[in-house]
ZATOR-954231 format. One record per residue (C-alpha): y, x, z. Coordinates in Angstrom, 3 decimals. Example, Ala and Ser with C-alpha at 12.3 -4.5 7.8 and 13.67 -1.06 7.14 Angstrom:
# ZATOR-954231
PT         c2         c1         c3
PT     -4.500     12.300      7.800
PT     -1.060     13.670      7.140
This chain:
# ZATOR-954231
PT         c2         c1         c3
PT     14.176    -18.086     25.534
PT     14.798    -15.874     28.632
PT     16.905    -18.272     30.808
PT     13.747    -20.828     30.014
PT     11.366    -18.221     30.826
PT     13.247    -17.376     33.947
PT     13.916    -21.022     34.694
PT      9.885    -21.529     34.701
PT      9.279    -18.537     36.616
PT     11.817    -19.621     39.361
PT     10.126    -23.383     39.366
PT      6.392    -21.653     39.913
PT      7.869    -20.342     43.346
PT      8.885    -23.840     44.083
PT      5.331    -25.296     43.955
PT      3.743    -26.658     47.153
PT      0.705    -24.893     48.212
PT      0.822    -22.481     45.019
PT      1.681    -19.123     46.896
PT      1.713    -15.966     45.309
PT     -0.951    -14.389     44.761
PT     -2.026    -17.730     42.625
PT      1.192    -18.178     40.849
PT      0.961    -15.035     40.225
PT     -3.051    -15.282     38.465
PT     -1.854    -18.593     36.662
PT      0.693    -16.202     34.891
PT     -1.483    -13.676     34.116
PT     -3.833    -16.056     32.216
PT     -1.126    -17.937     30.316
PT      1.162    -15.305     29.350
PT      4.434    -16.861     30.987
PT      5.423    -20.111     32.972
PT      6.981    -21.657     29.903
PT      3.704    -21.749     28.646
PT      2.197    -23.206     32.230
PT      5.003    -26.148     32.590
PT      4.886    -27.029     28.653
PT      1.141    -27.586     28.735
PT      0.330    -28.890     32.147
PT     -1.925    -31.793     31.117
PT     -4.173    -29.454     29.142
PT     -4.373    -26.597     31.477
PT     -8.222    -26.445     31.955
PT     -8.404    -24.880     28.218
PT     -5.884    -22.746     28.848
PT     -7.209    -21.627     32.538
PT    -11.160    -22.970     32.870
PT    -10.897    -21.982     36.132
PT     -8.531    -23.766     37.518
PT     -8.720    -26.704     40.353
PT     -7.704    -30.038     40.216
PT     -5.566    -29.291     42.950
PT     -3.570    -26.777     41.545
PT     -2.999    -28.747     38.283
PT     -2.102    -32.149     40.119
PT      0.378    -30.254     42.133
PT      2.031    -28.465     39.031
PT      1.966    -31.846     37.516
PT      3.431    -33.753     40.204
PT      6.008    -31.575     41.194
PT      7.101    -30.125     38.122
PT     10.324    -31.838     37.580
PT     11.472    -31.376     40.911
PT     10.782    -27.492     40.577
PT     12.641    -27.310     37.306
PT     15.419    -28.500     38.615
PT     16.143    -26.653     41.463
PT     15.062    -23.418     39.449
PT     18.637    -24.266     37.313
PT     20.607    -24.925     40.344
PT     19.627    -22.037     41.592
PT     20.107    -20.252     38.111
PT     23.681    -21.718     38.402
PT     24.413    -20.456     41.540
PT     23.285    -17.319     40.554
PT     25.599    -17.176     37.316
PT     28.481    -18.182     39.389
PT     28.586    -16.017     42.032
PT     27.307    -12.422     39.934
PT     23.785    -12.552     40.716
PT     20.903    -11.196     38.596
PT     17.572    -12.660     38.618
PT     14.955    -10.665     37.585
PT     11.544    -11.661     36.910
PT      8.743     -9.062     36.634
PT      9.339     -8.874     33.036
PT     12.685     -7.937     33.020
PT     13.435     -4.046     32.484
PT     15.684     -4.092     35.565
PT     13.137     -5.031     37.343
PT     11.871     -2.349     40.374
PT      9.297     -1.082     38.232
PT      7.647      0.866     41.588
PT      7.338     -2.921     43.277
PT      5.919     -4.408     40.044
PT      3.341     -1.798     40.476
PT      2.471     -4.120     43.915
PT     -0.446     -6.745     44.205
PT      2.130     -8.654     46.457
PT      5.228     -8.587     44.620
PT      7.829    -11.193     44.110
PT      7.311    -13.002     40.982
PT     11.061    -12.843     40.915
PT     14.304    -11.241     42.543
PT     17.753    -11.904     43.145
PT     20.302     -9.273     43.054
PT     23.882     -8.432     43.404
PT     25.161     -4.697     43.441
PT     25.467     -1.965     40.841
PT     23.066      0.447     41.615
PT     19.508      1.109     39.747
PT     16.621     -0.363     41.143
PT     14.939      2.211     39.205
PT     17.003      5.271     40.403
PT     14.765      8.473     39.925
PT     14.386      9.261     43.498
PT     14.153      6.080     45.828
PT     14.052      6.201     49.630
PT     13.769      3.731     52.609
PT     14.907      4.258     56.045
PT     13.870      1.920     58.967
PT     13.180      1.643     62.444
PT     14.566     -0.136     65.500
PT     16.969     -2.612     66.438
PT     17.979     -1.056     69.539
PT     18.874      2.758     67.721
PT     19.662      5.222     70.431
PT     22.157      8.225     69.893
PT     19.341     10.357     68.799
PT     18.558      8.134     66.062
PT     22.198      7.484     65.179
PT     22.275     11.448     64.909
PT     19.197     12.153     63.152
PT     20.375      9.470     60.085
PT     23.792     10.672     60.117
PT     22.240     14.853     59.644
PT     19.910     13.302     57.206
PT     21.995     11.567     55.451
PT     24.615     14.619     54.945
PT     21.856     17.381     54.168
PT     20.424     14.999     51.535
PT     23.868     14.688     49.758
PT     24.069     18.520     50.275
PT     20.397     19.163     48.336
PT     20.268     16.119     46.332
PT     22.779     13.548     45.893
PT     20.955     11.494     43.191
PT     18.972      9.461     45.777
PT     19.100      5.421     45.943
PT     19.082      4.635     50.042
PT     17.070      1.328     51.018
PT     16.863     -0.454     54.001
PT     16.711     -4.018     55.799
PT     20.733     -4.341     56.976
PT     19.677     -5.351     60.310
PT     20.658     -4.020     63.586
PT     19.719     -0.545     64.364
PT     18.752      2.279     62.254
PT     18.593     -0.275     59.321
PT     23.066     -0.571     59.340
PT     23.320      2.944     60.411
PT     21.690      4.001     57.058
PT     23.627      2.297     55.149
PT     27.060      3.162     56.763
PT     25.785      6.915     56.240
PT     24.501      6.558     52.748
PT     27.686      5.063     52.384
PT     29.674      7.577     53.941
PT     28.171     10.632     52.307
PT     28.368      9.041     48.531
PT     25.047      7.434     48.191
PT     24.279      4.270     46.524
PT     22.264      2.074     49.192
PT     21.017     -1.211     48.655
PT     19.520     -4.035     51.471
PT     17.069     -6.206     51.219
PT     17.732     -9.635     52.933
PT     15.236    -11.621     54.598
PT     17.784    -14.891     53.523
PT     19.477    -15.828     50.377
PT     22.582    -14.051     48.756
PT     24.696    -17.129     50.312
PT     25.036    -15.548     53.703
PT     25.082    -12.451     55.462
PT     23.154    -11.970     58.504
PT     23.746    -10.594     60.619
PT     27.787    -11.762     59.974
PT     29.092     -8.720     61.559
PT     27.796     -6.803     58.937
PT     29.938     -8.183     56.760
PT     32.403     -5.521     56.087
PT     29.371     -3.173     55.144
PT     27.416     -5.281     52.862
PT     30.286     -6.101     50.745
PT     31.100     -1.950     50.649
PT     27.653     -1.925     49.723
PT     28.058     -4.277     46.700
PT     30.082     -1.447     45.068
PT     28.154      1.329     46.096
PT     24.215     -0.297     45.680
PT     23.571     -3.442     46.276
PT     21.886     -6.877     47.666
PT     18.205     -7.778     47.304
PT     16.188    -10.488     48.097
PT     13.108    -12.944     46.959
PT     14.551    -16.001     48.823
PT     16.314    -18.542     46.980
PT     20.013    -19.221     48.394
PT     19.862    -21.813     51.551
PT     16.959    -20.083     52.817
PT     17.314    -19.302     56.586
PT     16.844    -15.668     58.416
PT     13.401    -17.264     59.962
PT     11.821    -14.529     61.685
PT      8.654    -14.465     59.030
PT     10.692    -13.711     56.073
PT     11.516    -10.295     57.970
PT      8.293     -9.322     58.030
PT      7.704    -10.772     54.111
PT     11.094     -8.535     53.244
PT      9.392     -5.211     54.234
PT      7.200     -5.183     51.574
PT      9.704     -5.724     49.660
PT     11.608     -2.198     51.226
PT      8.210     -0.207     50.941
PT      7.441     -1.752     47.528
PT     10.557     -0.312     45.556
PT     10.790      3.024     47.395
PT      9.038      6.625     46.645
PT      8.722      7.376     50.547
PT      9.438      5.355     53.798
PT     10.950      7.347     56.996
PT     10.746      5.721     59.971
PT     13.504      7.188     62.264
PT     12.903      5.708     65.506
PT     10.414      2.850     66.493
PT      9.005      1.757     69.809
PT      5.001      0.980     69.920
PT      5.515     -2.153     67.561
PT      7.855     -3.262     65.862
PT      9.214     -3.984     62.213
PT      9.594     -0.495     61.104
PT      5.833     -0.031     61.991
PT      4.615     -2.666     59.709
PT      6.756     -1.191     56.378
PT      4.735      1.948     57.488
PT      1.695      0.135     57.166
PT      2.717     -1.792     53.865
PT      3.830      1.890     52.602
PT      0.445      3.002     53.476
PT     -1.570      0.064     52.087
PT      1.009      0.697     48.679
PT     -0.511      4.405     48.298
PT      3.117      5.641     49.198
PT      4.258      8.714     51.296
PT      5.546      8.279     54.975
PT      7.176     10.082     57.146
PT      8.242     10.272     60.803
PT     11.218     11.529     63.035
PT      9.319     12.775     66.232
PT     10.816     11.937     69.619
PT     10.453     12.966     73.079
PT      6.851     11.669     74.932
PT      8.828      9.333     77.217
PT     10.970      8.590     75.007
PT     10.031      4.514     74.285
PT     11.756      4.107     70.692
PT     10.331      7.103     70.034
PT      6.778      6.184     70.893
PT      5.912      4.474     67.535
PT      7.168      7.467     65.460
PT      5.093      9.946     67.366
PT      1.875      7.473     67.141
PT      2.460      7.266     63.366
PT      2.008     11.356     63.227
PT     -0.455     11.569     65.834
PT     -2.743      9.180     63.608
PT     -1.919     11.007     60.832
PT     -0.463      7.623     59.205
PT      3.169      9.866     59.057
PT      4.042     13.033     57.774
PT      6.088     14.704     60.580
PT      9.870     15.110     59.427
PT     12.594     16.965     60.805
PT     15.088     17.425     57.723
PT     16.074     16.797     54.256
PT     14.880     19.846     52.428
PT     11.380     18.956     53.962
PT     11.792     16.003     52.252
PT     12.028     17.144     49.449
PT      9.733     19.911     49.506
PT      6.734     17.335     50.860
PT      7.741     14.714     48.091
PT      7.392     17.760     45.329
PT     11.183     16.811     43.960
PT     13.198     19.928     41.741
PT     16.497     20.618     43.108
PT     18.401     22.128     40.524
PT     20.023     25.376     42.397
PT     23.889     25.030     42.569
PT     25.433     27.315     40.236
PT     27.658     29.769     42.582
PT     31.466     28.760     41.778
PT     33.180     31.097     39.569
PT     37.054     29.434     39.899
PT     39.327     31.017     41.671
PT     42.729     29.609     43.327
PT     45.026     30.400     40.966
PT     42.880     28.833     38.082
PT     42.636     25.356     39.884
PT     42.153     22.622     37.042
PT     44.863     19.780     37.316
PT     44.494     17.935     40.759
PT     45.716     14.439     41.465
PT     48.081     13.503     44.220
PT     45.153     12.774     46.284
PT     43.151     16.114     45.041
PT     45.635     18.314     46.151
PT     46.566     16.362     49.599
PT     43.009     17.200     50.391
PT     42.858     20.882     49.219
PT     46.128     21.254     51.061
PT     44.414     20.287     54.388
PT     41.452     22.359     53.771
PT     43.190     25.849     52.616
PT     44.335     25.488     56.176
PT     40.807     25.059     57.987
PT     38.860     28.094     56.038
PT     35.595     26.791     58.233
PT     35.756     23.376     56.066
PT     36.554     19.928     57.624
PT     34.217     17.289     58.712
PT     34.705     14.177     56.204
PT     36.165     12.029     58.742
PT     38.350     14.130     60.011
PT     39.840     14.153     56.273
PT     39.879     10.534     56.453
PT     41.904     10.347     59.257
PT     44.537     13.734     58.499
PT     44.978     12.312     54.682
PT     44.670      8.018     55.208
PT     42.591      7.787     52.501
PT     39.645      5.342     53.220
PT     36.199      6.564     53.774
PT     34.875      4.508     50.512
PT     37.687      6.008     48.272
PT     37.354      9.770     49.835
PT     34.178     10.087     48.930
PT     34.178      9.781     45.605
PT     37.800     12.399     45.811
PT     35.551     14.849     47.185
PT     32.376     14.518     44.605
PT     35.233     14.648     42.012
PT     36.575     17.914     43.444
PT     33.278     19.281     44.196
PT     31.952     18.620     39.954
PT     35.326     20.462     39.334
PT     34.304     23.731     41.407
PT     37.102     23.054     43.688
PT     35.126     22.477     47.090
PT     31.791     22.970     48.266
PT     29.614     20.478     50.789
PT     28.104     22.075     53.468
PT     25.651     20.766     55.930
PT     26.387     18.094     58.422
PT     29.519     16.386     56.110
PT     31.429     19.666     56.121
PT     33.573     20.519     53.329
PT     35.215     23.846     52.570
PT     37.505     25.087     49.788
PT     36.390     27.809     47.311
């Protein structure tokens, strides 16, 4: 009954001239699209109000929707992708909250779309140094305060892939929402990331596979971004751009935003500081304001009570690492551990959250770690 239900649901995007916000009231007043396709000849008692045009066009096209709702399903079976209509539980229950949003999803990835605490970062294409450095502190002081966090974000150029490689580097799930389908990557030389990203998050998108990057489904996709996140932070922006309209869909949503300020002649700085001059942007320049803005309990650390000689049993890996930092009392930053010990940045990470649950090492700001 659910793969029919989801077959219907996925053939109701595939109607000509239906859209969404009327596929979307045709569902609502028959209870599901199994319902809708099984009864399309005697729709006007189900749905008084609905035109002739709308019926002839679920009539006429109904096959033809059907069956490229179970390709699709087919695709999606063979190459480990959910679907997930609104009334699945997996379903982003913040974007189902959303006049606007997708009658249905496609997903590959481990992470929870319903993750406590849920984040977006955006901005640019063309991300300077300062915005580089301003995700990459984030990013690090975040993990430090709270390290439960699901990153999103659009996996385009910018401050969009720079999110992701530092969620990614400091041990958060992050997940990207794709203005194609799940049978490409774009842009290709992200690559390397997004498949990282399927073991440490996840892919999202509305769009059926086959469906090209055209430049409106960006635009379509950033609801998408503000729809399933708590807050949106734009990092860096000029006067319009992409990141600017998630602000605005944020803002239309009844969610928080927030801004990185930049200098006044700074030009991808110029939409960030308009957001917080209009008061459209809360003004952010670190984690813990974050959190403090966004009214989220950070559990204190408890202070570490082990001491050297009363190490638990350490791996081979473990105690390479612990070895390297009894010599650095300061701490080391987490690529520099990558490099001294060869263990890959995707694999360290989780070493050093093992170590750190264990009382062995402590993070400190900016990707430092230090032994206890």
């Amino acid at each position: 009954m659910k793969a029919e239900e989801t077959i219907h649901t996925l053939a109701l995007t595939r109607i000509p001239g239906l859209g969404l916000i009327g596929a979307r009231h045709l569902l609502q007043a028959a209870g599901n699209a199994t319902v809708l396709f099984g009864q399309t000849s005697h729709l006007p008692d189900l749905i008084p109000e609905i035109t002739p045009r709308i019926q002839e066009a679920l009539i006429s096209h109904a096959d033809e929707a059907i069956r490229l709702a179970e390709a699709e399903l087919e695709f999606a079976e063979k190459n480990q992708i959910t679907c997930l209509t609104q009334q699945d539980e997996a379903y982003p229950s913040r974007l189902r909250e959303c006049d606007d949003a997708p009658l249905a999803l496609f997903y590959r990835g481990t992470a929870d779309l319903n993750r406590l605490h849920v984040i977006n970062l955006v901005g640019t294409r063309h991300a300077t140094d300062y915005g580089k450095e301003i995700c990459r502190n984030f990013m690090h002081d975040l993990q430090e305060l709270l390290p439960d966090v699901l990153i999103v974000s659009g996996l385009a150029y910018g401050i969009d892939i720079q999110a992701h490689r530092c969620a990614l580097e400091c041990g958060f799930d992050t997940v990207g929402v794709l203005a194609h389908g799940l049978d490409r990557i774009y842009p290709a030389v992200h690559r390397q990331t997004a498949v990282q990203m399927l073991q440490q998050g996840g892919l999202l998108t509305e769009f059926p596979s086959g469906t090209n990057p055209d430049r409106q489904n960006f635009v379509r996709r950033n609801r998408i971004i503000a729809g399933i996140s708590d807050a949106t932070i734009v990092v860096e922006s000029a006067e319009k751009g992409g990141a600017l309209i998630t602000a605005d869909i944020a803002e239309s949503y009844h969610r928080d935003c927030f801004a990185f300020p930049g200098r006044i002649d700074a030009p991808y700085s110029a939409g960030c500081n308009q957001l917080i001059r209009n008061n459209r942007a809360v003004l952010l320049q670190s984690a813990e304001e974050l959190i403090k803005a966004m009214n989220w309990d950070v559990q204190p650390t408890a202070p570490a009570t082990i001491q050297r000689q009363l190490f638990p049993e350490l791996s081979d890996e473990e105690s390479t690492i612990c070895k390297l930092l009894e010599k650095h009392s300061d701490g080391l930053q987490i690529n520099t551990l990558v490099v001294e010990t060869n263990i890959p940045i995707n694999r360290i990470t989780s070493i050093l959250f093992e170590l750190e649950m264990k009382g062995v090492i402590r993070t400190l700001a900016g990707g430092m770690y230090r032994l206890l």
